[in-house]
C-alpha positions, 0 to 999 in steps of 0.5 A: 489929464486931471488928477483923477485919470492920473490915480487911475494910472498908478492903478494900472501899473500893477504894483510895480514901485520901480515903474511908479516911481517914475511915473510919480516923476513924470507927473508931479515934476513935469520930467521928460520920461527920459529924465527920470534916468537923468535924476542927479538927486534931490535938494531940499530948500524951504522942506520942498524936495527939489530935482536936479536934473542932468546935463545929459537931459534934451535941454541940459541942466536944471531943476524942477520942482514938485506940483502936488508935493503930496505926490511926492510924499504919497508915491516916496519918490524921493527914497526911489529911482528908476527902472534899470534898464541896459540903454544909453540913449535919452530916445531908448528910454523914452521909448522903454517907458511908453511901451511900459505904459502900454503894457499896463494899458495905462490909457495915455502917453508918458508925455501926457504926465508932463502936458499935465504938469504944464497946464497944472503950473502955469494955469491951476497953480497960476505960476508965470509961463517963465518959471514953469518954462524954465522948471521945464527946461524950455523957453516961454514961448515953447511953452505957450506954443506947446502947452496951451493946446492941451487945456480941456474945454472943461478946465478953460471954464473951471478958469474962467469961473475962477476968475468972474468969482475973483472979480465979484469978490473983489467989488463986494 
């Protein structure tokens, strides 16, 4: 997803700032849709908000950092919390956001908000597959295996003419 169909999603929910703030989770922290639930709080380094994730998370412990910080600033995510939902298990929550997203017709999958992030850090971001593996709560090879197949033919040759202008630049 670009950061176009991304806006077009926070329009779809209605106005409901409980929902959009975890849907601003899922999208400029690459959470897991039951992480949001998972949230231990907020720790500011360098005047970035980062997440501390539960161990209670699919893959334990761990922080995440933001990947349009003005997402975090736009969406207030750090002054919201999730939807209150009556469940335990990290399946149930996942399962109650994606019927969410289908109840505002928001046009894709909550996971579809992390493959964004995924791509947006490792390959628009140029961050190295093992920091964003790690701020993911995966290895590197989960990561490649996983998140290469949703790059868009559009933003491979975005990539690709990024870096032919790079190397023009640098023999000027």
């Amino acid at each position: 997803l670009d950061d176009e169909v991304i806006f077009l999603g926070v329009k779809r929910l209605n106005n409901n700032e409980i929902w959009l703030w975890g849907y601003g989770m899922m999208a400029a922290y690459g959470l897991r849709p039951h992480e949001c639930w998972r949230v231990e709080g907020f720790e500011w380094i360098d005047d970035i908000p980062i997440v501390n994730i539960s161990q209670h998370s699919k893959t334990g412990d761990r922080v995440a950092r933001p990947l349009h910080l003005r997402w975090v600033n736009e969406w207030k995510l750090t002054e919201g919390h999730p939807p209150l939902l009556n469940t335990r298990r990290n399946k149930d929550y996942g399962e109650r956001t994606a019927k969410h997203f289908k109840s505002c017709a928001v046009g894709f999958k909550p996971y579809s908000l992390r493959h964004s992030y995924a791509i947006r850090g490792s390959i628009l971001y140029g961050l190295p597959v093992a920091i964003m593996a790690r701020m993911m709560g995966h290895s590197p090879e989960v990561h490649l295996k996983t998140y290469n197949r949703w790059l868009s033919a559009d933003t491979e040759h975005q990539i690709y003419l990024s870096a032919l202008k790079r190397i023009s630049d640098e023999q000027i």
